[in-house]
C-alpha atoms as one frame of an Amber mdcrd trajectory, in Angstrom:
protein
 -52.995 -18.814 -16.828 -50.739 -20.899 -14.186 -48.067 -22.097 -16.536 -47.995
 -18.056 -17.982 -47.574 -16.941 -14.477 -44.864 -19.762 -14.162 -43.200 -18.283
 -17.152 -43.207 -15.097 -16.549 -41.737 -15.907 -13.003 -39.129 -18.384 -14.429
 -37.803 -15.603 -16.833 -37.747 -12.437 -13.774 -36.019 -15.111 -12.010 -33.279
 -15.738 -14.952 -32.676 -12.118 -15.723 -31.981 -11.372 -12.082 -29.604 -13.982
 -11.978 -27.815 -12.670 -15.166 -27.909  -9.058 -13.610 -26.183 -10.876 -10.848
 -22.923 -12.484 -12.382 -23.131  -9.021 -14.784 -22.537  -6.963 -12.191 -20.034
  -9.088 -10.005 -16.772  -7.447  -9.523 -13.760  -8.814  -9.345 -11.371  -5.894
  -8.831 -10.670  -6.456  -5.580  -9.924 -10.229  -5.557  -7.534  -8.782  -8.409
  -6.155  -6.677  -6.405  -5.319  -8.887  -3.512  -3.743 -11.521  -5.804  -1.779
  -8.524  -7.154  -0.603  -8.148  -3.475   0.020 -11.858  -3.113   2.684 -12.202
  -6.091   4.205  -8.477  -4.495   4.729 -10.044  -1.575   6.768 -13.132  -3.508
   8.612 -10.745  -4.738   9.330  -8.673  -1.735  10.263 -12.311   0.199  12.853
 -12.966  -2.450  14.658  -9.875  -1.595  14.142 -10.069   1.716  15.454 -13.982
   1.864  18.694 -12.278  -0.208  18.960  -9.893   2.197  19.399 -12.253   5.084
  21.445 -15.309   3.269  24.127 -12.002   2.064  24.052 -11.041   5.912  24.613
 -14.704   6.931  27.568 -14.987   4.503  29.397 -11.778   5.724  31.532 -11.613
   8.713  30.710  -7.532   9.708  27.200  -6.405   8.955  26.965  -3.577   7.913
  30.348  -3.261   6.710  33.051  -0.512   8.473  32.030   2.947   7.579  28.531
   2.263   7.358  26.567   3.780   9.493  22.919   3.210   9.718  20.870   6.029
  11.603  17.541   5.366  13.597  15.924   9.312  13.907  14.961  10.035  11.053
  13.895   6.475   9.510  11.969   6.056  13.317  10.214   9.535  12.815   9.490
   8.313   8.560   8.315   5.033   9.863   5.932   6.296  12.968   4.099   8.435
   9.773   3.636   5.695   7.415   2.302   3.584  10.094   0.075   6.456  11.550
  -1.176   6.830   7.737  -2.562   3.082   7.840  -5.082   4.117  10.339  -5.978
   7.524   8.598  -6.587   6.118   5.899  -8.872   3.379   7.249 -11.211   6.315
   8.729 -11.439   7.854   5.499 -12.864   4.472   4.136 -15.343   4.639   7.394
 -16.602   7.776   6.403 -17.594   7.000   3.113 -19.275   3.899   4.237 -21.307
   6.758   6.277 -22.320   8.560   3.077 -19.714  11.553   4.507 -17.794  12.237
   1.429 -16.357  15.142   2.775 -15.047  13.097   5.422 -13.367  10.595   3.181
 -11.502  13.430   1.136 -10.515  14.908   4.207  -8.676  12.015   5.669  -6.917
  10.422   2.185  -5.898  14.326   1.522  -3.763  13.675   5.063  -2.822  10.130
   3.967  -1.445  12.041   0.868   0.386  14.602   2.548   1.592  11.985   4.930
   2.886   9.707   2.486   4.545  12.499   0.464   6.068  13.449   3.948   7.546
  10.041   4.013   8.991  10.007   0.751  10.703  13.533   1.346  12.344  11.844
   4.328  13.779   8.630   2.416  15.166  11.403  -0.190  16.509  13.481   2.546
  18.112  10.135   4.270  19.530   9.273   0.716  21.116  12.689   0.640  23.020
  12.683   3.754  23.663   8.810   3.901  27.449   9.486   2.888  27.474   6.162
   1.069  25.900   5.205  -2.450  24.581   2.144  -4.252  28.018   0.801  -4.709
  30.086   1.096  -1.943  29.669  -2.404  -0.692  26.902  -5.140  -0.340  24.971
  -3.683   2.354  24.388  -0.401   0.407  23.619  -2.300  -2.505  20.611  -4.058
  -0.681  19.785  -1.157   1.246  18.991   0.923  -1.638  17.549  -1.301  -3.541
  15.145  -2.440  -0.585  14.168   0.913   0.023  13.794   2.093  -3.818  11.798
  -0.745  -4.306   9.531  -0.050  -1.600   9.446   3.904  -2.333   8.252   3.314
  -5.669   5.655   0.931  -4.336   4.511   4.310  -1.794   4.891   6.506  -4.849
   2.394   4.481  -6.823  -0.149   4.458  -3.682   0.241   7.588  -3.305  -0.270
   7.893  -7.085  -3.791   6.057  -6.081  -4.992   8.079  -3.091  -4.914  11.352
  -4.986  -6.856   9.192  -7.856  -9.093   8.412  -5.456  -9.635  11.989  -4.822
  -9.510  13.222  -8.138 -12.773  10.744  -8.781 -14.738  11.678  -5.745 -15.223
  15.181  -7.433 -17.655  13.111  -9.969 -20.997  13.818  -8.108 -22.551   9.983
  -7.365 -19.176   8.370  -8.098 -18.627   7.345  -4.538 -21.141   6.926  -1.735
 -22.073   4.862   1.043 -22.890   1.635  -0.983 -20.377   2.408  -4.090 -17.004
   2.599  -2.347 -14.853  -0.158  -4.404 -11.909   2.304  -5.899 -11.887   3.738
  -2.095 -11.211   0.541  -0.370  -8.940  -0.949  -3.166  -6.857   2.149  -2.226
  -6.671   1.436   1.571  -5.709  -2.282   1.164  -2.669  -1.530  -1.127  -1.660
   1.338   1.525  -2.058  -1.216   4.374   0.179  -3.753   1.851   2.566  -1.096
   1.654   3.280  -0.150   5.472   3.262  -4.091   6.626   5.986  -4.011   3.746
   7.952  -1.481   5.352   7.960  -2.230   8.884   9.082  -5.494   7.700  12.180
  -4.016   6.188  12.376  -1.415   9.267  13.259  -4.168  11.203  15.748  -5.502
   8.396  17.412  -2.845   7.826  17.825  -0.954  10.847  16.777  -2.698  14.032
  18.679  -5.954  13.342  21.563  -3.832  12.261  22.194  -2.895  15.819  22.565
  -6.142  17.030
């Protein structure tokens, strides 16, 4: 009767362990290695960036003008966005779905905003991919990083299109929700990064 009991206890014991490693997920560490290699590539172009401004006597060159207002006003929203976002992710870890939908909705409409404005600045820049090495990087630093906020964006709203699945996110099953947040947080450290690049350092 012991060594049944035994048995029986020894086989809960290995099914519960299998449910364990069954059920592990991995989609964030995937994510974040993702991120890793991103940022490899982003350092590349950045380290480009800097060895082309080393090698060039006037930086930018004559006629290019770089403008602060409106890149200042894009870059205050994509920043602000980091921490809406993040209170969308603590209401769902509240069970307030509502809440959560709420708050990536205005991370949406914020990041759209941003992307209007880097349209807008490509518009009225007066110079184009070609016109010398420092447009060249510029818009291929800022593409670069616009498609990256186009595909979070791209995220978010999947995010939201999910949560109208009743059960499909709540206070313990959150995964998709914060997988969003960390590649929005990637993408603003990305782009204050190349803020400073691109149009602090520039007026020095």
């Amino acid at each position: 009767m012991t060594g049944s009991t035994l048995d029986s206890a020894t086989v809960t014991t290995e099914i519960e362990v299998a449910q364990h490693h069954e059920h592990e997920d991995y989609r964030v560490f995937g994510l974040v290695v993702f991120l890793i290699s991103e940022s490899l590539m982003f350092g590349g172009i950045f380290a480009t960036y800097l060895i082309l401004r080393g090698l060039t006597e006037t930086w930018p060159p004559e006629g290019t003008e770089v403008e602060l207002l409106l890149p200042t006003i894009n870059t205050i929203i994509l920043v602000s966005s980091s921490f809406v976002i993040h209170k969308g992710d603590v209401e769902i870890k509240k069970g307030n779905l509502q809440g959560m939908r709420l708050w990536y909705w205005l991370t949406a409409a914020m990041g759209a905003i941003f992307l209007g404005g880097q349209v807008y600045e490509y518009m009225t820049l007066g110079y184009g991919l070609s016109s010398n090495i420092f447009a060249n990087c510029f818009y291929v630093m800022t593409g670069f990083h616009g498609l990256h906020v186009f595909v979070g964006l791209l995220l978010i709203l999947g995010v939201l299109w999910r949560s109208r699945r009743p059960g499909h996110y709540s206070a313990t099953k959150h995964t998709g929700i914060e997988m969003a947040e960390i590649y929005w947080h990637f993408v603003d450290i990305i782009w204050i990064v190349l803020f400073a690049l691109l149009y602090i350092l520039t007026q020095f």
